[in-house]
C-alpha positions, 0 to 999 in steps of 0.5 A: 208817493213813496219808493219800494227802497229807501234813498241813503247816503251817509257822509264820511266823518272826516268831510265837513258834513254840513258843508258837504250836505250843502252842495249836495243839497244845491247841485241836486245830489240828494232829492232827484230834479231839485237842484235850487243852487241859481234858484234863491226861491226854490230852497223855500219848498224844502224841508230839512231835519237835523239833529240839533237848533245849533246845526240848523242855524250853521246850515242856513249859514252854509246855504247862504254863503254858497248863493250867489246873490247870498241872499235865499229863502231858506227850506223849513229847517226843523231840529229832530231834538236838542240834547239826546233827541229829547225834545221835537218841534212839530206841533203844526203838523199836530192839530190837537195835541194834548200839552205836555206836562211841564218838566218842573211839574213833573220833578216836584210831583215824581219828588212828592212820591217818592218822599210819601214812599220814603216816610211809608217805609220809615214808619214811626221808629225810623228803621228803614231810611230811604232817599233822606234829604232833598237830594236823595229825593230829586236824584230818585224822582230825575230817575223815575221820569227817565224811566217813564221815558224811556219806556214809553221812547221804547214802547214797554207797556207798564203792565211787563211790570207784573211779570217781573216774580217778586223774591227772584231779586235782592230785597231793595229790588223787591222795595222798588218794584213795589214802588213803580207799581204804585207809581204806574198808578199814581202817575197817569192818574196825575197827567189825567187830572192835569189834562196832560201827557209826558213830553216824550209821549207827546214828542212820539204822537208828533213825531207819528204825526209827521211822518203819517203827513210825509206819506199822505201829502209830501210837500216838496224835498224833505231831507233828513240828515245828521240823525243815527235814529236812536229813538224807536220814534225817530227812526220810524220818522227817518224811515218814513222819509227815507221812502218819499219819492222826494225824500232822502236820509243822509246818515252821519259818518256811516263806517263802509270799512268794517268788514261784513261779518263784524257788521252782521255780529253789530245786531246779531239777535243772540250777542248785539254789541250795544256799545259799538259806535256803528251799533246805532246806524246798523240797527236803524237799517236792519230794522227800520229801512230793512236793507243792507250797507251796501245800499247806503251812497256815500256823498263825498270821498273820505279826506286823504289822511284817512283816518276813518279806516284806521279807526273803524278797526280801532273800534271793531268789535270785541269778537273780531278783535283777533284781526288786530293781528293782521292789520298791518297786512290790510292797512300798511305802515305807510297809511297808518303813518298818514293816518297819524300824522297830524294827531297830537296827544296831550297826556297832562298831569291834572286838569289844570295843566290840562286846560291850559294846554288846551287853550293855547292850542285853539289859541294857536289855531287863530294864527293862520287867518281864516282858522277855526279850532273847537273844544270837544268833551262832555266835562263841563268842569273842563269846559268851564276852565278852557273858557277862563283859561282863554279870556287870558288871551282876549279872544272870543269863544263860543260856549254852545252849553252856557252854564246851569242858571244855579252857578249863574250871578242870579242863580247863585243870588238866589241860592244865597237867600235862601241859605242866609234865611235857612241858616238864620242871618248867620254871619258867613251866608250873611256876609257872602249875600250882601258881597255879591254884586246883585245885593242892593236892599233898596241902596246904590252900590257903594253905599251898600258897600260902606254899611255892609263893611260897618254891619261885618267889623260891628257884627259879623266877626267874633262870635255869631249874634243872636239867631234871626232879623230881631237878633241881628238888629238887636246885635246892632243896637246894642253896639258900644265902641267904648266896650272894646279896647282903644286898639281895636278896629271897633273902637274906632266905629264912628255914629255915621257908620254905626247908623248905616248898619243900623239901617241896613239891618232894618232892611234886611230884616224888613226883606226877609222877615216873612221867609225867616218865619217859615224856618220851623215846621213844615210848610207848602212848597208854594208858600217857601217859593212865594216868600223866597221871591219876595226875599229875593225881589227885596234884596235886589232890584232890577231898577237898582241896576245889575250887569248887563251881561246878567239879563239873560240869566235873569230871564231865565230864573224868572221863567224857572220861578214861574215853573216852579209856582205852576208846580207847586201844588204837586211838590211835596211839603218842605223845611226851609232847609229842605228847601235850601237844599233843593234849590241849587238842584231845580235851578241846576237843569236850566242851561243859560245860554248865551247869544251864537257869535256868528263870527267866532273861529273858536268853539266849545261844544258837546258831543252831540252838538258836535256831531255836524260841526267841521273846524281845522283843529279838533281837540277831543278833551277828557278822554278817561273812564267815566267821562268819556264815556261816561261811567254806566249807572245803575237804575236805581228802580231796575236791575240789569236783569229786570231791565232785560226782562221788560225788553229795555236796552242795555245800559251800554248803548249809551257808550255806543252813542259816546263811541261814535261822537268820539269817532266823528271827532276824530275825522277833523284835519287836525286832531288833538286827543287829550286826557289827565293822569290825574283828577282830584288828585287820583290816578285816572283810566285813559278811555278805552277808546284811546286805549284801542288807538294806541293799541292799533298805532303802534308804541312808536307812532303813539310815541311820537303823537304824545311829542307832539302833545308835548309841545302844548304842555311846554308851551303852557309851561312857558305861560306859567313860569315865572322869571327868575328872581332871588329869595327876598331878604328877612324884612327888617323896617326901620321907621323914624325913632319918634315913631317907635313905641314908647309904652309896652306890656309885660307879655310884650316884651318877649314878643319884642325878644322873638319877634319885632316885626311883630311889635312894629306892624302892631304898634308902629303901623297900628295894624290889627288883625279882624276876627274871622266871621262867625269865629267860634271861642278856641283855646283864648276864651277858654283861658280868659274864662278861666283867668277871669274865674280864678282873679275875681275869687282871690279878689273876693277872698284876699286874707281867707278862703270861705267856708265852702270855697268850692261853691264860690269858685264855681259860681265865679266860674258861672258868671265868667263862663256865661259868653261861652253859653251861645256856642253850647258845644265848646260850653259843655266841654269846657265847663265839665272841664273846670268843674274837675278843675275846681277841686284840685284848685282849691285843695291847691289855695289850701295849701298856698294860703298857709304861707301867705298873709295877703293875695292880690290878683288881676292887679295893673302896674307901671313902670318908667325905665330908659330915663322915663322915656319909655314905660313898662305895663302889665297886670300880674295873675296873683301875687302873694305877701308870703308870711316869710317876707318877699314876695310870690308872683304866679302867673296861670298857664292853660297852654304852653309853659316856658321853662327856667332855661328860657327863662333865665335866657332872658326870653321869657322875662314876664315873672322876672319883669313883674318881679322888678315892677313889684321891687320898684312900687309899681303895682297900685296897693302893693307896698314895694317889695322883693320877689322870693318865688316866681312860679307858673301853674299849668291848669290842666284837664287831668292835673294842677302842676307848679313849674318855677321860672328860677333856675337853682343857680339863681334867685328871683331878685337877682332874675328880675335885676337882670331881667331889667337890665337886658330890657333897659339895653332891649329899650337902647338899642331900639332908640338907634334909628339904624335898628330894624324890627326884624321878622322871626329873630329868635322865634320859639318854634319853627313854622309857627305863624302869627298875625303878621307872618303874611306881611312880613311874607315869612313863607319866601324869605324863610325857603332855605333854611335860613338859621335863627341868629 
């Protein structure tokens, strides 16, 4: 049975729809003599569409709450689609539908295509690169099948393609249209073969058939509400039910304040305006239910503030704006003030001051018992901070989106496998894997913990291990305490914690062996997936244990696992790294969920899920361009004319869809509008929709809604603001005298002068820093490859050079130099660097050795000072026996050399002080005797230059004397247990930053200027 004209309400978006649509519902308002309120079995023969799962389940909240009995046998609730209508639920009224493909089946093959086409275009000398990358490829592949869709949703035949006139376009665009014309082909030839269809063909084909049903055989009410009908199919199924006899299409947030001729403008044939929040609706009763606004009854009054009639003129069309003008005349200061009056603006500096303004203002709407606030915004970043900025606060919050399962524990567990094997177990993807809290390799936590800590000091940190499992257990194997220096944290890495690396390493090699294999060469998406499954199954285990709030994550990685193996054989062939690369992007469109918290007053949701939701404080959140709405993006497979050539719509319509979710937001009794100023650290646009706003309220009224904003924002700055406190003092610990040291080298003393917090942290609380993990050779490496060079060749060479001095040194230099060859781009750089060095070094050692009788390099010495209760070391670069008599001490500088200023100043006494240990006897096989020279040689890139350390004024001898008595006074004062190690007493330049400057918190005592003393 139908009806010559449709039954239409519409609900105004300032009244709380699904309540609203309840009542009705119950009191018999929607479907003539169905009025089930003192009935709980009658509601059991209705039918009910709405847009989304999430309004389906809040509105057999709302019908059972309004019984009497609260208990009811709800109507068949059926969502229309989840996210942008896309999905549909009627397979029962379907008997024989083909399956749809499966999504991810569908990305591998379009992705497959699209690398085939990338490759044909490249041909063999690369000129033409196309989509390179995994990336590339998917973001294409996603692309064309929102293309398919939505030809097919609009109902664009495939063959419009031929009339598209290829060399009327841009070249790419001629690239394209010969791709989609292959891909016409490809694609159902693949779906047949599969015995499939696209989901949205299917999803029309049911839809069809629902709607047919409705008309031959309605069984009961069936309502329709909550839905704008922006699918072709969808509106023709709204259609239908708008025509029952028992049926009734109630429409959200129907603008009845726009006046006629700007309506009419809405879908006028010649200039439609897409982008309008009314365009939707308006289309949908133009074309489908062919009758005009005025047939459309509303079910409740709109709320007194009245909001709905200053935001229809806010967004009028662009064609009538010119009735701004007259606004004041048709609303009045005084509705406009009403309007207004609990709106607030939140105008932020970036987006963290922005979420934490946001969370305390639904913080806030829990104050008043019973009070329910949401967070409204299409920024899942935003989103996402909101969240944790509120689990400061302890309260529980609904997220209706989750997170995509690649940022989930099990996602990013998965990610981290993959990565590690592509990378070959290189230390830092290692080290992030075996950190996370899913890692188990077959071991409890915490002994999984003890032998990743031993694995990081013995392995992981310094320079990266040979490639691979038999490289890392190699590194493992070959490790010696004994080969590192008694002050280094390694040394003291005892066989218990050298065997729990051992054994992990195993392990880690027994669990990704079979993945790290496929690192070469191309192979099958199948066998990459198999093996990384079988990776991460070994890596961790579920009877291992993981937390609990994980499980559904995890349920959902296993579902996308199992979707992946169905469509791999259509995926095309991979690299490991391609496939690492890939991964986060399939995992990405899988949302994980979590459970509804029935009795949560607190709620984050989409747009579109928050269409039909009512609560007493909405916050509207990333109101800028290109968020929302969201920036229009080009197709990358059809230009805008080509688009308007096959009868597409305009790519505006999406701000249409985003302009009318903005205005159903807008109808909450407490609206909080907010935006940054800046993101990323860029300026940003405000939203156009709040740009029209404030166009249409006035610079005083907006004024006064940013106050109220304001008052978010001091609040969080309440939040943050820390109590006052005074800049801390310069530490300056005095430990116990028994406990200073006693033992200290030459290169030491000037960090003594400089810095003796530094000493202190070193040798009084033993501390010494880790290397970084993977940490690569820097300038240090470089000069000890280049001290160890030039030391074993004057070693070797002591009284003479050899006849091809060159040639030696260079071989020396090879020797010294081999470490460097596991990292070949600093090797390259610094080899061609001392192969220059070389020649000018040797014509240098001509020179020197005509003065000298004997050279002595690398050589230790010792002494004891302060009544042998403290001892000197140090090991001097070259010392030569001049043939004069006295002594030369030279020490080789690649970086920075000190001056004879500061020389003589006593702060940089190591050539005085190797001076006075040379006078004293203190270097093994070097008879006692003065110092006649003390030089430093700067070994550059482009020059060999000597600088002496002895100012004209002053001889070396008498340097050293004075040298050694500032160091024996050094020595006394620091016997006094009054005297503190002090940070950065005298340091040689400002903002320098050591080893300890972290613990010695230089950053808050230095604020100020503190001068040096």
């Amino acid at each position: 049975m139908s009806r010559p004209d449709p039954n239409l309400l519409t609900i105004p978006a300032s009244a709380p729809f699904l309540a609203v649509l309840a009542d009705a519902l119950l009191d018999g308002r929607l479907v003539e003599g169905f009025a089930p309120r003192h009935d709980p079995f009658a509601l059991a023969s209705a039918t009910v569409f709405l847009p989304t799962r999430r309004a389906g389940r809040l509105l057999a909240e709302a019908l059972r709450a309004r019984m009497e009995s609260g208990v009811t046998l709800l109507p068949r609730i059926v969502p229309l689609g989840d996210v942008d209508e896309d999905s549909l639920a009627f397979a029962e009224s379907f008997t024989d539908p083909p399956r749809a493909v499966p999504g991810m089946t569908r990305r591998l093959a379009l992705a497959s295509l699209v690398r085939r086409w990338r490759r044909l275009l490249a041909g063999d000398d690369g000129r033409v690169a196309v989509a390179a990358g995994p990336g590339a490829e998917f973001a294409l592949a996603d692309a064309l099948a929102h293309l398919i869709d939505e030809m097919a949703a609009q109902q664009v035949p495939w063959e419009k393609l031929d009339t598209l006139v290829p060399g009327q376009h841009d070249l790419y665009w001629d690239m394209a249209l010969d791709f989609l014309k292959i891909a016409r082909e490809f694609w159902p030839a693949l779906l047949d073969e599969l015995g499939a269809v696209d989901a949205s063909v299917r999803r029309d084909r049911l839809i069809a058939a629902e709607a047919e049903r409705l008309r031959a055989a309605p069984a009961g009410p069936v309502i329709a509400a909550g839905s704008t009908g922006s699918m072709p199919a969808t509106a023709r199924l709204l259609a239908a039910v708008a025509h029952l006899t028992d049926g009734c299409v109630v429409l959200p947030g129907l603008d009845t304040d726009l006046d006629a001729r700007s309506w009419d403008h809405l879908t006028d044939d010649e200039a439609p305006a897409p982008s309008h929040p009314q365009y939707g609706l308006a289309l949908l009763l133009k074309a489908h239910m062919r009758v005009g606004r005025d047939a459309v009854r509303s079910l409740a009054p709109p709320a007194p503030h009245g909001r709905e009639r200053l935001l229809s003129e806010a967004l009028r069309p662009v064609a009538s704006t010119e009735a701004w003008a007259s606004l004041a005349e048709r609303l009045g200061a005084a509705e406009i003030d009403a309007a207004l009056a609990e709106v607030s603006v939140i105008e932020a500096d970036d987006a963290r001051e922005e979420a934490l303004a946001i969370a305390v203002a639904l913080r806030e709407a829990l104050e008043e018992p019973g009070r329910s606030a949401a967070l409204v915004t299409p920024d899942r970043d935003l989103a996402r901070r909101v969240a944790a900025e509120l689990l400061r606060f302890e309260v529980a919050i609904d997220d209706s989106a989750g997170e995509p399962l690649s940022e989930s524990a099990p996602g990013r567990f998965a990610r981290l496998v993959a990565d590690a094997c592509d990378a070959e177990l290189a230390p830092v993807p290692l080290s992030a894997l075996l950190r996370h809290p899913l890692a188990r390799f077959g071991l409890e936590r915490g002994a999984l913990d003890q032998a990743a800590d031993a694995l990081e000091l013995m392995v992981l940190r310094g320079p990266r291990p040979e490639a691979g499992a038999d490289g890392l257990v190699r590194a493992v194997a070959g490790f010696s305490p004994g080969l590192h220096h008694s002050s280094d944290p390694r040394a003291a890495i005892d066989t218990d914690r050298q065997a729990l690396a051992a054994g992990l390493a195993e392990r880690i090699a027994r669990a990704f062996g079979p993945l790290l294999a496929l690192g070469a060469g191309e192979h099958p998406f199948a066998t990459l997936l198999e093996a990384h499954r079988a990776a991460v199954a070994a890596a961790w285990s579920a009877e291992d244990g993981g937390a609990a709030e994980d499980a559904i994550a995890l349920a959902e990685l296993s579902k996308t696992f199992e979707a992946m193996a169905e469509g791999a054989s259509e995926a095309p062939v991979m690299r490991l790294a391609d496939y690492a690369a890939a991964l986060p992007l399939l995992l990405a469109d899988r949302p994980v969920r979590p459970p509804l918290l029935p009795g949560a007053r607190l709620r984050i949701l989409g747009p579109l899920e928050a269409r039909l939701v009512s609560v007493d404080r909405m916050v509207l959140a990333g109101l800028v361009e290109g968020t929302w709405p969201s920036a229009v993006r080009t197709d990358p497979w059809l230009s805008r004319p080509m688009r308007a050539a096959l009868g597409l719509e305009a790519p505006e319509r999406r701000i249409g869809l985003s302009a009318h979710d903005f205005a159903q937001g807008c109808g909450a009794p407490e609206l909080i509008l907010s935006h940054p100023r800046k993101l990323g650290g860029a300026p940003t646009v405000p939203s156009r929709f709040l740009q029209r706003l404030e166009a249409v309220s006035g610079e005083a009224r907006w004024k006064m809604a940013k106050l109220r904003g304001d008052r978010f924002r001091r609040l969080a700055a309440l939040i943050e603001e820390a109590p006052a406190a005074s800049r801390i003092a310069r530490p300056e610990p005095a430990p116990p005298v028994e406990l200073r040291p006693k033992r200290l080298s030459v290169t030491e003393i000037e960090t003594w002068l400089r810095d003796p917090y530094t000493i202190y942290a070193r040798h009084v609380l033993r501390l010494r820093p880790l290397d970084m993990l993977d940490e690569a050779p820097g300038a240090a490496e470089r000069g000890s490859a280049i001290h160890d060079a030039l030391g074993a060749f004057a070693q070797a060479f002591p009284e003479a050079l050899p006849a091809e001095p060159e040639a030696g040194l260079l071989a020396f230099g090879r020797e010294a130099f081999r470490e460097l060859e596991a990292f070949p781009a600093e090797y390259a750089l610094w080899w061609a660097r001392f192969e220059r060095l070389v020649p000018r070094y040797i014509g240098w050692e001509r020179a020197r050795r005509a003065d000298t009788r004997r050279v002595f390099a690398e050589l230790g010495g010792r002494m004891a000072l302060a009544g042998g209760r403290f001892a000197l070391t140090g090991r001097a670069d070259r010392i030569e026996q001049l043939r004069e008599g006295g002594l030369a001490i030279i020490d080789f500088k690649t970086g920075a050399v000190p001056t004879a200023k500061q020389t003589a100043a006593h702060y940089s006494p190591q050539l005085p002080l190797e001076a006075a240990m040379a006078a004293a006897g203190g270097f093994r096989d070097l008879p006692a005797e003065g110092a006649a020279a003390l030089t430093y040689v700067r070994l550059g890139t482009s020059e060999l230059k000597e600088v002496g350390a002895v100012d004209r004024d002053e001889t070396a001898f008498g340097l050293a004397a004075s040298t050694l008595e500032r160091l024996e006074q050094l020595i006394a004062t620091f016997e006094d247990p009054s005297r503190g190690y002090a940070s950065l007493a005298r340091p040689m330049f400002r903002g320098r930053f050591g080893d300890y400057d972290h613990l010695a918190r230089v950053k808050e005592w230095s604020t100020g200027g503190e001068g040096e003393e």
